[in-house]
C-alpha positions in Angstrom: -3.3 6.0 -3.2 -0.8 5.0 -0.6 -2.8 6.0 2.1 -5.9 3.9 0.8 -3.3 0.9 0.6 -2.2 1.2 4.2 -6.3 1.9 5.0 -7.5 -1.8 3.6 -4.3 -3.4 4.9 -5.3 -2.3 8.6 -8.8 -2.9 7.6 -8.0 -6.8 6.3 -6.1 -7.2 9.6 -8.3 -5.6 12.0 -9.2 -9.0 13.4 -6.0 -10.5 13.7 -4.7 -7.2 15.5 -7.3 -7.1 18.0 -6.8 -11.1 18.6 -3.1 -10.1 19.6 -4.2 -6.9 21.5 -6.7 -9.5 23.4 -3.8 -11.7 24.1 -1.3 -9.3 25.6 -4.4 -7.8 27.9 -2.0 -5.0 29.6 0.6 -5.3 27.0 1.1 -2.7 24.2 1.1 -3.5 20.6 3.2 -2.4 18.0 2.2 -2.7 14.9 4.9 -1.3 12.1 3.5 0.7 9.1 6.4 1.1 6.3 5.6 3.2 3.1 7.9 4.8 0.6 5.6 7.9 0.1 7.0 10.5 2.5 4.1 12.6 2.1 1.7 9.5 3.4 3.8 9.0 6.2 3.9 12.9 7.4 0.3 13.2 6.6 -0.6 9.9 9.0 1.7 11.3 11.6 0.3 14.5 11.7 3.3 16.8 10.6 1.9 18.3 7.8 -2.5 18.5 7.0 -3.8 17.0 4.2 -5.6 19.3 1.9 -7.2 16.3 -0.1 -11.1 15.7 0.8 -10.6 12.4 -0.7 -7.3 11.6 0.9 -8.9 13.1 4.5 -11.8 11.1 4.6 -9.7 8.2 4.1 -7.2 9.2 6.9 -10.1 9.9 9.2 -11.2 6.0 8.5 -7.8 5.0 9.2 -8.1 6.9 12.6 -11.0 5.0 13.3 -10.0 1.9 12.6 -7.2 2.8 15.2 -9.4 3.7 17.6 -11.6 0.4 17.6 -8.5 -1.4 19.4 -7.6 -0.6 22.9 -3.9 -1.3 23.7 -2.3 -0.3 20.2 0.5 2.0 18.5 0.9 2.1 15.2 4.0 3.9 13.9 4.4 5.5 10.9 7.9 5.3 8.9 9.3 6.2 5.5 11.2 3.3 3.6 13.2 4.3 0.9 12.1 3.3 -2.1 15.2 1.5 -3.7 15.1 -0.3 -0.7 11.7 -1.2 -0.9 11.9 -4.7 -2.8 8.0 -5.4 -3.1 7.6 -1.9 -5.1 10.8 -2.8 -7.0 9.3 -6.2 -7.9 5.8 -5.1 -8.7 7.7 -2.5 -10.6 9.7 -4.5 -12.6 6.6 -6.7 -13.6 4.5 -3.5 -14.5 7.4 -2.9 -17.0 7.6 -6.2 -18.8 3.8 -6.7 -18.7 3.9 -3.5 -21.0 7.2 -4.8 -23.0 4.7 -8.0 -23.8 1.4 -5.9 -24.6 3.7 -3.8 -27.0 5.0 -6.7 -28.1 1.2 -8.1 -29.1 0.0 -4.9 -30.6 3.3 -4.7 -32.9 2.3 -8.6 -34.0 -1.3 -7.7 -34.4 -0.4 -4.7 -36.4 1.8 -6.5 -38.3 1.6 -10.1 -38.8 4.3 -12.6 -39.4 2.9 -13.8 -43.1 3.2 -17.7 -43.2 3.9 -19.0 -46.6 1.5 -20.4 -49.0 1.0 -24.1 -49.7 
């Protein structure tokens, strides 16, 4: 699902990347693409084929999307993954989201019993 993630986040950005490829008319633009799935990132730069349907349909849209703006590079590059802060944040709130639904479903199941007046 990596590969869908970095397909809507050129998608969402198409117009702001072609405004910058617009601006620097003979310039080349750069645009960074950091993942911390090594596979994604060998599969988008070509170094290994993708036996997926699903996943090669979506890499053929993201070579499309490329190929609507003149003037670009996009490269590809692996992040580690303990030093990727947003996955270790939305990984941390994944963990206590599921401390808290235990935490409901333990109350539910057993219910604090308030004392008779």
């Amino acid at each position: 699902m990596e590969m869908l993630a970095i397909y809507f986040a050129l998608a969402d950005n198409l117009r702001n990347i072609r405004k910058k490829a617009s601006k620097r008319r003979k310039r080349l633009v750069i645009i960074a693409v950091r993942s911390d799935s090594k596979s994604t990132v060998e599969q988008l730069r070509g170094a290994c084929q993708i036996r997926d349907t699903t996943m090669r349909r979506i890499f053929f849209a993201i070579t499309n999307l490329i190929a609507k703006v003149r003037q670009i590079l996009i490269v590809f590059s692996h992040l580690k993954r303990s030093y990727n802060t947003a996955g270790l944040l939305l990984d941390q709130r994944k963990m206590n989201e599921e401390k808290w639904k235990t935490m409901e479903d333990f109350n539910m199941l057993h219910p604090v019993m308030s004392p008779v007046l």
